[in-house]
C-alpha positions as CSV (number, residue, x, y, z in Angstrom):
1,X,149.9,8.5,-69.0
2,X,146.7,9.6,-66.9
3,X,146.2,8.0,-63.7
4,X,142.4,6.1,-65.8
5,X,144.7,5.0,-68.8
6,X,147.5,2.9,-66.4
7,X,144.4,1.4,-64.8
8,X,143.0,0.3,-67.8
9,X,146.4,-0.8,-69.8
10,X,146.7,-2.6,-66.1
11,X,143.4,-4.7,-66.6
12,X,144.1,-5.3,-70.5
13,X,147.1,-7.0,-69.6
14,X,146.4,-9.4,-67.1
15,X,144.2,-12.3,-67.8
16,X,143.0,-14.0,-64.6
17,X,140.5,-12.6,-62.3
18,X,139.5,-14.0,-58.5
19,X,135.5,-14.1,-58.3
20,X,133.9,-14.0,-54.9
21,X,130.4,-14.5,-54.4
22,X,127.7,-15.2,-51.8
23,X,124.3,-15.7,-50.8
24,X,122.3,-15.4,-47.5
25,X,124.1,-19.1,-46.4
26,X,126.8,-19.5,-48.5
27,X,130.1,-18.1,-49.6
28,X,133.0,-19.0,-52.6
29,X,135.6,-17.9,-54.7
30,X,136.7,-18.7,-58.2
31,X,139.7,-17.9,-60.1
32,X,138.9,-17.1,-63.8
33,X,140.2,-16.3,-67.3
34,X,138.7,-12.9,-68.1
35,X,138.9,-10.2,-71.1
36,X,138.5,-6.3,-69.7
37,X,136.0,-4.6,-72.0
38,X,136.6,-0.4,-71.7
39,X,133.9,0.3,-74.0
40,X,131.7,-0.7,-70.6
41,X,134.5,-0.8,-67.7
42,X,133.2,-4.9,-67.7
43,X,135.0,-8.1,-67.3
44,X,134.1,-10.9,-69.3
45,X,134.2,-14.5,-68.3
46,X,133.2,-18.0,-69.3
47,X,132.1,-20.5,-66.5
48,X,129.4,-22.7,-66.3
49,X,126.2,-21.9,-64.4
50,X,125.9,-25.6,-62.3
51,X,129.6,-24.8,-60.5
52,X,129.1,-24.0,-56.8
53,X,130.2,-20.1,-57.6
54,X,127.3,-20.3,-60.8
55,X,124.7,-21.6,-58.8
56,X,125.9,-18.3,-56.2
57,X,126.2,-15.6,-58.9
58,X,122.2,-16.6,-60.3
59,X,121.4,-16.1,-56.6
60,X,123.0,-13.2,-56.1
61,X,124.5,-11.0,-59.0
62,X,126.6,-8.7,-56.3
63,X,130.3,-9.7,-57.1
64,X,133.9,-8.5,-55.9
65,X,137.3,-9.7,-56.4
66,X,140.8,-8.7,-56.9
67,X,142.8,-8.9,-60.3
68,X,146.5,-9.1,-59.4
69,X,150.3,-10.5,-60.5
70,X,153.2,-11.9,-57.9
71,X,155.6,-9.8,-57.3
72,X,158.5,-10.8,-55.7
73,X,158.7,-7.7,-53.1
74,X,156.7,-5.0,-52.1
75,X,157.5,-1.9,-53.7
76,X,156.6,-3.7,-56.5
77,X,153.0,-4.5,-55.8
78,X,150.5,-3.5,-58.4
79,X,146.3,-5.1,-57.9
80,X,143.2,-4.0,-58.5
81,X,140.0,-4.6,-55.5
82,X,137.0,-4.5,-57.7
83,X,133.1,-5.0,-57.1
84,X,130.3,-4.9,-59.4
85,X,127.4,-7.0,-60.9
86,X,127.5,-10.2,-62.8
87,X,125.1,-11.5,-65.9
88,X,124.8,-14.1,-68.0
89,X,125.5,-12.3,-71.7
90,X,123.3,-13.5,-74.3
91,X,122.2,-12.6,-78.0
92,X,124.6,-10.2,-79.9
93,X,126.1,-9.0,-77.0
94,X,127.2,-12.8,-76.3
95,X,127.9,-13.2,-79.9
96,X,130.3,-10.3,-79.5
97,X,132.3,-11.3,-76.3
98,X,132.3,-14.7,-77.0
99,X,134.4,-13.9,-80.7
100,X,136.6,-11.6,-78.4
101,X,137.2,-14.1,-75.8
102,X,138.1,-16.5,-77.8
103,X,140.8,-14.7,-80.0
104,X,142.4,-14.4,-76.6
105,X,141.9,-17.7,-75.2
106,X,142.2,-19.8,-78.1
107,X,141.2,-22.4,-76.6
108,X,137.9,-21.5,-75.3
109,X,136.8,-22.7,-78.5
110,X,136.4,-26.3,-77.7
111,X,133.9,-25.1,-74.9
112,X,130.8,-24.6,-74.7
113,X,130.1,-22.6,-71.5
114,X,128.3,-19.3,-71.2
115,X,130.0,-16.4,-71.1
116,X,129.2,-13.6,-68.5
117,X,129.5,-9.8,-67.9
118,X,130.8,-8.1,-64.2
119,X,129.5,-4.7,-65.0
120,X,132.1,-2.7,-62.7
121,X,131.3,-0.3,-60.3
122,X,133.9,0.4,-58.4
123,X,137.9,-0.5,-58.8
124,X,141.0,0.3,-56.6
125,X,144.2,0.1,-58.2
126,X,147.5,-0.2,-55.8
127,X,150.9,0.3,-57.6
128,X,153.7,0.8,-55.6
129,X,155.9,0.9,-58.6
130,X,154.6,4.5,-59.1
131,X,155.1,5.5,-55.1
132,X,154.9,3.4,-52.1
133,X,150.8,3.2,-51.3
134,X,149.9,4.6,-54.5
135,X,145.9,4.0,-54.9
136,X,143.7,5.0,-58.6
137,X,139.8,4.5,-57.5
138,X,137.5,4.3,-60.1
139,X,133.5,4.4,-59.1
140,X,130.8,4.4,-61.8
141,X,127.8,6.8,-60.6
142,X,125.0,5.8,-59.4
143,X,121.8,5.4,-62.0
144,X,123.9,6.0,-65.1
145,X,124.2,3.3,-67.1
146,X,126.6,2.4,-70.2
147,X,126.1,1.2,-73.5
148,X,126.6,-2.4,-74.0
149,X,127.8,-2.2,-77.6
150,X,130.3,1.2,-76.6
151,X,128.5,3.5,-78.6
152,X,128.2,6.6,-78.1
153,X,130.1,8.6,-75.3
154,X,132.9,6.2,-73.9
155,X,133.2,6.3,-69.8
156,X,136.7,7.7,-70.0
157,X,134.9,11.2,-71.6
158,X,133.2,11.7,-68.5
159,X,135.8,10.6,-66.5
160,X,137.0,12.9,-63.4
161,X,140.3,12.7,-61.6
162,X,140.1,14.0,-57.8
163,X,143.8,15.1,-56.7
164,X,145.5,14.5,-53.6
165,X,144.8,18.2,-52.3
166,X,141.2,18.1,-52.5
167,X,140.6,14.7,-50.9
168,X,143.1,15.4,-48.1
169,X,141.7,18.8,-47.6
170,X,138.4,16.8,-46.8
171,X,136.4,18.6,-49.6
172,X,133.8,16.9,-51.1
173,X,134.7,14.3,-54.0
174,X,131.6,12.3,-53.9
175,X,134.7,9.7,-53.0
176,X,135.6,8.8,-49.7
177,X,139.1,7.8,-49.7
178,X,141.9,6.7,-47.4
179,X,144.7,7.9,-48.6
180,X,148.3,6.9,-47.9
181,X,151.1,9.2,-50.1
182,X,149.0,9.3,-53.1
183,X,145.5,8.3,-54.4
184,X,143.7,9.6,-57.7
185,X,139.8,9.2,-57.9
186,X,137.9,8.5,-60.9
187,X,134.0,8.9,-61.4
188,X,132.7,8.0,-64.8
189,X,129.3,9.5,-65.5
190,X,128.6,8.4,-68.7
């Protein structure tokens, strides 16, 4: 399995996100049920837009958070660090996530509350069940956007995985990593 499909199975899986958000005089974080979209490397969530971290995000759409289980001991610690930016979904592109979001979360169905997009831009991945330290970063590129609807060239085409040789022999991956061990770096420029 490539080093962009564990990530991604990783994200499928799990189910709650944390949200941090801030503006100029104010900080919070949220924890949130969330669906991974690959189709646009995008988490989707439902919250309403009067909670303290709703009134933040329409300030400021500049996101980051960390996606991660419990593990019981540290060789077994497996997360994700991501950062990106958060919308308010509307029209068929709502339409769409909502029917999605709410085969998962059942539930979700009683309530009413907008559902939003974090549009990722960049995502670390730490699983030391695949070597102690082990790190799979993910960083869309600069001015290239994604299809909303998936169509067309999916982000994993254009998808590039920097090995351990070239980042520790300092070259340039358009990355900059620490590495501990063993770190994979993926730029999707779609």
């Amino acid at each position: 399995m490539s080093d962009h499909s564990h990530l991604v199975r990783y994200l499928k899986k799990q189910h709650v996100l944390s949200l941090c958000c801030y503006t100029d005089d104010d900080l919070w974080c949220a924890n949130c049920f969330y669906v991974f979209n690959e189709a646009s490397m995008a988490f989707w969530l439902m919250t309403e837009p009067d909670t303290r971290h709703g009134v933040l995000l329409q300030a400021n759409p500049q996101v980051a958070g960390t996606v991660n289980g419990q593990p019981k001991t540290v060789l077994l610690i497996k997360g994700v660090q991501y950062r990106g930016e958060i919308a308010l979904l509307s029209g068929e592109a709502e339409t769409q996530a909502r029917n999605i979001y709410q085969k998962r979360f059942p539930v979700a169905r009683k309530v009413s509350a907008p559902l939003w997009e974090i549009r990722l831009n960049e995502v670390k991945m730490t699983d030391n069940a695949l070597g102690f330290g082990k790190k799979i970063v993910w960083r869309r590129e600069k001015g290239k956007s994604l299809s909303r609807q998936g169509k067309g060239r999916g982000h994993y085409d254009a998808c590039k995985i920097r090995s351990d040789s070239r980042l520790k022999a300092g070259k340039s991956s358009g990355v900059r990593l620490v590495t501990r061990r063993s770190s994979s770096t993926i730029t999707s420029s779609s």
